[in-house]
N, C-alpha and C positions, 0 to 999 in steps of 0.2 A: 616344520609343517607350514604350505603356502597360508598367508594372512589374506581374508576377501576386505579388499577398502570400498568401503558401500559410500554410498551419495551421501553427502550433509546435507545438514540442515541450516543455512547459510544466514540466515534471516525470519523473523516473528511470523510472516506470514508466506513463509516459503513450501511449496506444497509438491513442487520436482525443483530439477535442478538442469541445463545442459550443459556439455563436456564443450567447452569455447577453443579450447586446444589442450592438446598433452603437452607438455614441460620436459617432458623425457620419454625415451622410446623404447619399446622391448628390448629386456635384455643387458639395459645400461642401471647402475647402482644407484639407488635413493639413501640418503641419512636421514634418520628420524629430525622431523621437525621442518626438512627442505620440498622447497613448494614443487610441487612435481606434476598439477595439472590445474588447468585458470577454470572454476564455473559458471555459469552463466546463471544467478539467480533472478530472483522478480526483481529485484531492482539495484544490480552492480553483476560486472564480472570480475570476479577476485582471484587471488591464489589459494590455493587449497594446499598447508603442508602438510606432510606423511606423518602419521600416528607411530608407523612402524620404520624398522630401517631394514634394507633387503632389497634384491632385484626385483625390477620389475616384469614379473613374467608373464605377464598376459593382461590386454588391456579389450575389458568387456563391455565399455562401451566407446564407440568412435567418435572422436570431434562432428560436432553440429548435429549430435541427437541427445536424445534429453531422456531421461528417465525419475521414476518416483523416488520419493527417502528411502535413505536405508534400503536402495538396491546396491546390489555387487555394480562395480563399476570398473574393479581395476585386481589382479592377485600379486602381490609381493612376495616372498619368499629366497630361498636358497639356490645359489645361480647353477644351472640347470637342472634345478628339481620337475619332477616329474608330477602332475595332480592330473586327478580325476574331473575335466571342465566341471560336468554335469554335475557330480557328486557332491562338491563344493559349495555351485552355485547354490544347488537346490540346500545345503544345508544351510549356509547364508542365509534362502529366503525363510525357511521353519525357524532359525535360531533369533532373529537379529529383529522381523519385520514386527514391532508391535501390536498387536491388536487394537480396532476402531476404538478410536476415542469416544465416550460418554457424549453427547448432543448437548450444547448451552444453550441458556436461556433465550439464545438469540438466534438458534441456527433450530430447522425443523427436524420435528422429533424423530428419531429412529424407529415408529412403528412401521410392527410387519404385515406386509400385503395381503392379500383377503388370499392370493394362489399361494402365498408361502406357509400356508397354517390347513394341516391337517383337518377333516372333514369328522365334526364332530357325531358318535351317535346320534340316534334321533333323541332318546330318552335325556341325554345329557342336559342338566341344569348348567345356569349362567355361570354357578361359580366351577363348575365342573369344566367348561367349554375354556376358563381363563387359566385353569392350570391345567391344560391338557396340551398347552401350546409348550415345546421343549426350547429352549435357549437355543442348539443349536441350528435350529431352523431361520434364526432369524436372516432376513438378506443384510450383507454386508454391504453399505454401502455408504459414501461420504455424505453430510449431511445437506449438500449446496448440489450434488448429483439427484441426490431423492426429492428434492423441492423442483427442480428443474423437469424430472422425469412426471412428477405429478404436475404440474403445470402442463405439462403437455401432454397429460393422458399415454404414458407410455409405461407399459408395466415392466416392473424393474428385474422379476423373473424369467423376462425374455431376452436379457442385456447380457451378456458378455464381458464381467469384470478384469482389468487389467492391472489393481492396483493389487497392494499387497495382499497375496493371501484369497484372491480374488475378488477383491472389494471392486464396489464400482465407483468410478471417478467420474467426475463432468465429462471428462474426455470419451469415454465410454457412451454417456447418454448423448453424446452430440455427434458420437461416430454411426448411432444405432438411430438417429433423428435424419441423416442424410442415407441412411439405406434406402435401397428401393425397397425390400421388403416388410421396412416399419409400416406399419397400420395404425395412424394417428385417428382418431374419434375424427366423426363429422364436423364440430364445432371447430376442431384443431384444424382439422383441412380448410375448415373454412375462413379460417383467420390468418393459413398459411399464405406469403407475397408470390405472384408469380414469377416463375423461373427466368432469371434476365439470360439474355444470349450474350454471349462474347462477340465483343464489335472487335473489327480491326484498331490495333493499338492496346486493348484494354492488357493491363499487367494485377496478374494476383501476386500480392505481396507478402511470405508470408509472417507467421506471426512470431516475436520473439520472446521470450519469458517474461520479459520487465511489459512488452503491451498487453499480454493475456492478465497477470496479475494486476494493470491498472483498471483492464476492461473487469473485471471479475468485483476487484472492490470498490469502485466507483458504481456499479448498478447497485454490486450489494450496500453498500451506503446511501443510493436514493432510494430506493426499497424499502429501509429499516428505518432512516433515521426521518422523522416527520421535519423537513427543512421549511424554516421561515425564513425573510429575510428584511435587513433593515436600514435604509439609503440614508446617507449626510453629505450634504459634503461642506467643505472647509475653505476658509482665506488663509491662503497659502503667503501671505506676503511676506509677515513675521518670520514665520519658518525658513522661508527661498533666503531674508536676510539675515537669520543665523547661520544658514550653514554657510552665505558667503563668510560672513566674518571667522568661521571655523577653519574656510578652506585659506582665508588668506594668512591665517596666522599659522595653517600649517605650512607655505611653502615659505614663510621667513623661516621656523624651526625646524624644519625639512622632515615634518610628523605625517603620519597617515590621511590622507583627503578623507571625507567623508561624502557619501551617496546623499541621493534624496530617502534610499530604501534605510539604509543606516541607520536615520533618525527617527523613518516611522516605526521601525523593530525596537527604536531606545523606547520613545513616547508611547506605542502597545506595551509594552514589558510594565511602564509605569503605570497604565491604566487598569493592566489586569491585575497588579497589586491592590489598586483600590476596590475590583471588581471579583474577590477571588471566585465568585461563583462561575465568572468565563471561564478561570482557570480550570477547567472540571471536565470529564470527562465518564462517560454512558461505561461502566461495567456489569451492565445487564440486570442482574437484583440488587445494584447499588447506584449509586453518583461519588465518582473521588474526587476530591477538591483539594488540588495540588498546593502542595507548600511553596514548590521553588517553580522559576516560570521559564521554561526552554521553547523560544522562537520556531518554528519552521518555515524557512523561506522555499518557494516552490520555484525547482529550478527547471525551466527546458532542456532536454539532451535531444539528441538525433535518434535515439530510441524509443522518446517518450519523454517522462517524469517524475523528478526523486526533490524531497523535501529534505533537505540538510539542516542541522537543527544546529541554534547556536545557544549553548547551557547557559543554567545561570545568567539570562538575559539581565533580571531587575538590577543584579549585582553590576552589570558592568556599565561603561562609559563609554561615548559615542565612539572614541577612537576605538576602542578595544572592540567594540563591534564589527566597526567598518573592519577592522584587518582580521577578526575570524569571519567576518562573513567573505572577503576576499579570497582567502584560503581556501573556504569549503567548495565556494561556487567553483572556485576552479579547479579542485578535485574533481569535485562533480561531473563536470563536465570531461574531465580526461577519463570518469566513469573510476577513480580510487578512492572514492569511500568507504573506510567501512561500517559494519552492519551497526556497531554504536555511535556514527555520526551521522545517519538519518533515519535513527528511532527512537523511542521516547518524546518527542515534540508533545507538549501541553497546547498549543495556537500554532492556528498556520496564516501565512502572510501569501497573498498572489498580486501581485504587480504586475499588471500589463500596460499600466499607464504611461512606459518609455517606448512602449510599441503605439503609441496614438491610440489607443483604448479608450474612450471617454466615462464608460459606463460597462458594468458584467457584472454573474453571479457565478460564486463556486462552490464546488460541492465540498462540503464535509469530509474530512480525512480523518476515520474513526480510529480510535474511538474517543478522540476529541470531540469538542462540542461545538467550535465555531471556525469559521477562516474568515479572513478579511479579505475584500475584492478591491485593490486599487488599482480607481483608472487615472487617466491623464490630468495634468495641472492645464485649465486653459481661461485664457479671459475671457469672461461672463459680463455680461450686464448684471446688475444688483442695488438693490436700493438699500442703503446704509440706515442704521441706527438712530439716522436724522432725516430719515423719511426723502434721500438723496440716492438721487440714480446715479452709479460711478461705474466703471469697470474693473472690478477684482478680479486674482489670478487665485482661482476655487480649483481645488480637488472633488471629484466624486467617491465615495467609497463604500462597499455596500457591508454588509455583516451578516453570511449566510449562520443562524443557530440551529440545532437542533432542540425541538421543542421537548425531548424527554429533560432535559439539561437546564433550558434557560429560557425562561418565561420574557413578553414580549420587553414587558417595562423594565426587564434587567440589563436586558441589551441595548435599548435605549438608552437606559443610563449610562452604561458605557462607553456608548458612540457619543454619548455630550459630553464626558471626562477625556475621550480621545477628543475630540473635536476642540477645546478647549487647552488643551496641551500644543495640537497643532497652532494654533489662533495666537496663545502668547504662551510662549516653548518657557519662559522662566516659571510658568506653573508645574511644571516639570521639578523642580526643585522642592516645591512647597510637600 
């Protein structure tokens, strides 16, 4: 009997998936376990191998469309077995698609709409009117699609669900936002920007899995998490001349060079040791306060943006940083990562200070609790310790926290145990 190979689930916050190419073509034989089509999730496109072994006899969805988890995607089977498309599919979607998950502490609650809920007697009391409402009534719908649709006054029993089972998805409230026939409240209309004209030249670009999932959890992260933020910056002079003495003693033993990011990933890693309440991270009716402390460095691609995470930071030594950070960045960028080498990060690092950046803030990448923003190293005027004007070579660097997490005077503290590591790197040792 044909097997339905449905969409993974590729990644922690993966919510569809697209078909980036097939790997094989109707018709032609798969072996269990060989990768037989690349997906496109939020953030990498990978191989995907076969659960089952058998021909591929029918592939349900085409390179460069994208569909939800746990849709059919692909049928395998007995070479030229004969199946019923429809039959299949639909029992695929009743057998395979789970039902809406429970609502977190951090996502808006699942109640139902005032038109989803039967019209009680007159006679009926308050406790009468709460159990008269039946379970199956309720509307199905994603938790980030129902906050979206009530923000904008669109009721969600006028929407057209596309997701499993007919849930409704963002995708749905934003297809039903650009109708002509949506009827948004006065207040909405009136907040609505007006309609730009297409000028000669303009290009609509569209959107690809890894920027929707950035756009999506970057709002929902300034949204949620109440962001402060906390500026130092540093003389860089001590540091600029360890890593020369690093780099020159690596090209007499012919060892790995190391970056300027290299060292601030070592000296973060040892500050959040001392700091472990940086180490921590918002799980909604708790705070975890990690044991072990894994980096994220944020790296640019042509797609967008993926944080590669280097483990066991505190544990290692500056060379063994610099050559896993070398690694990953350049995986990264050739887009071969996978899903457990940029997840799990405890701290995220953003460096734009080799792009001539002086000065930025970043957002929180949850559900950690801080990133660090460094800009460029440049020479400053400064008046020294002996009330002397000199010219030092200072870094800026900011520390966006989330204030459920980490109160102001915590993070100050941190930023003068990092600040103080950068200044004189043999505190690093102590």
């Amino acid at each position: 009997m044909a097997e339905v190979i449905e969409m993974p689930k590729l990644s922690d916050t993966m919510e569809e998936g697209g078909i980036a190419s097939w790997l094989k073509k109707e018709g032609e034989f798969i072996k269990e376990g060989e990768a037989f089509v690349e997906i496109e999730t939020d953030k990498a496109t990978m191989e995907y191998n076969s659960p089952v072994e058998g021909y591929l006899l029918k592939i349900l969805v085409p390179a460069g469309k994208t569909t939800q988890l746990n849709q059919p995607i692909a049928l395998v089977g007995e070479k030229g077995e004969k199946v019923d498309l429809s039959q299949v599919t639909q029992g695929a979607k009743a057998g395979s698609v789970p039902p809406p998950s429970p609502p977190t502490s951090m996502a808006a609650p699942l109640a139902p709409t005032a038109a989803a809920l039967p019209s009680p007697p007159p006679a009926a009391s308050g406790r009468q009117e709460a159990m008269a409402q039946p379970s199956s009534d309720r509307l199905r719908a994603s938790p980030l699609a129902r906050r979206v649709a009530e923000e904008k006054k669109l009721p969600l029993d006028q929407i057209h669900g596309s997701g499993p089972n007919g849930r409704v998805v963002l995708r749905d409230v934003e297809k039903a936002l650009q109708s002509p026939s949506a009827a948004p409240s006065a207040a909405v209309a009136e907040r609505a920007p007006a309609p730009q004209l297409l000028q000669q030249g303009d290009q609509d670009v569209p959107l690809n899995m890894m920027r929707k999932t950035i756009a999506k959890r970057l709002l929902a992260a300034k949204n949620e998490a109440p962001h402060f933020y906390l500026t130092r910056s540093a003389n860089m002079q001590r540091f600029n001349d360890w890593r020369s003495r690093l780099n020159t003693e690596a090209e007499e033993r012919k060892l790995p060079k190391v970056s300027v990011n290299d060292l601030l990933v070592l000296a973060v890693s040892r500050a959040l040791v001392k700091h472990p309440e940086v180490n921590s991270s918002w799980q909604g009716d708790f705070i975890r306060r990690h044991a072990a402390v894994h980096v994220a460095i944020a790296v640019a691609i042509p797609d967008g943006l993926i944080t590669p995470v280097v483990r066991f930071t505190h544990q290692l030594g500056a060379r063994d940083i610099a050559v896993q950070s070398r690694e990953l960045i350049d995986r990264a960028k050739k887009g071969q990562l996978k899903p457990e080498e940029y997840q799990g990060g405890t701290f995220s690092i953003s460096n734009l200070g080799m792009m001539g950046i002086e000065h930025f803030t970043a957002i929180i990448n949850p559900p950690q609790a801080a990133i660090l923003a460094v800009g460029a190293t440049l020479p400053t005027p400064w008046v020294n310790k002996e009330g002397q004007l000199e010219v030092q070579s200072r870094m800026t660097m900011t520390l966006s926290c989330d204030h459920r997490v980490i109160d102001g005077a915590v993070g100050a503290s941190f930023l003068q145990t990092l600040v103080g590591f950068l200044e004189d790197p043999l505190l690093i040792l102590s």
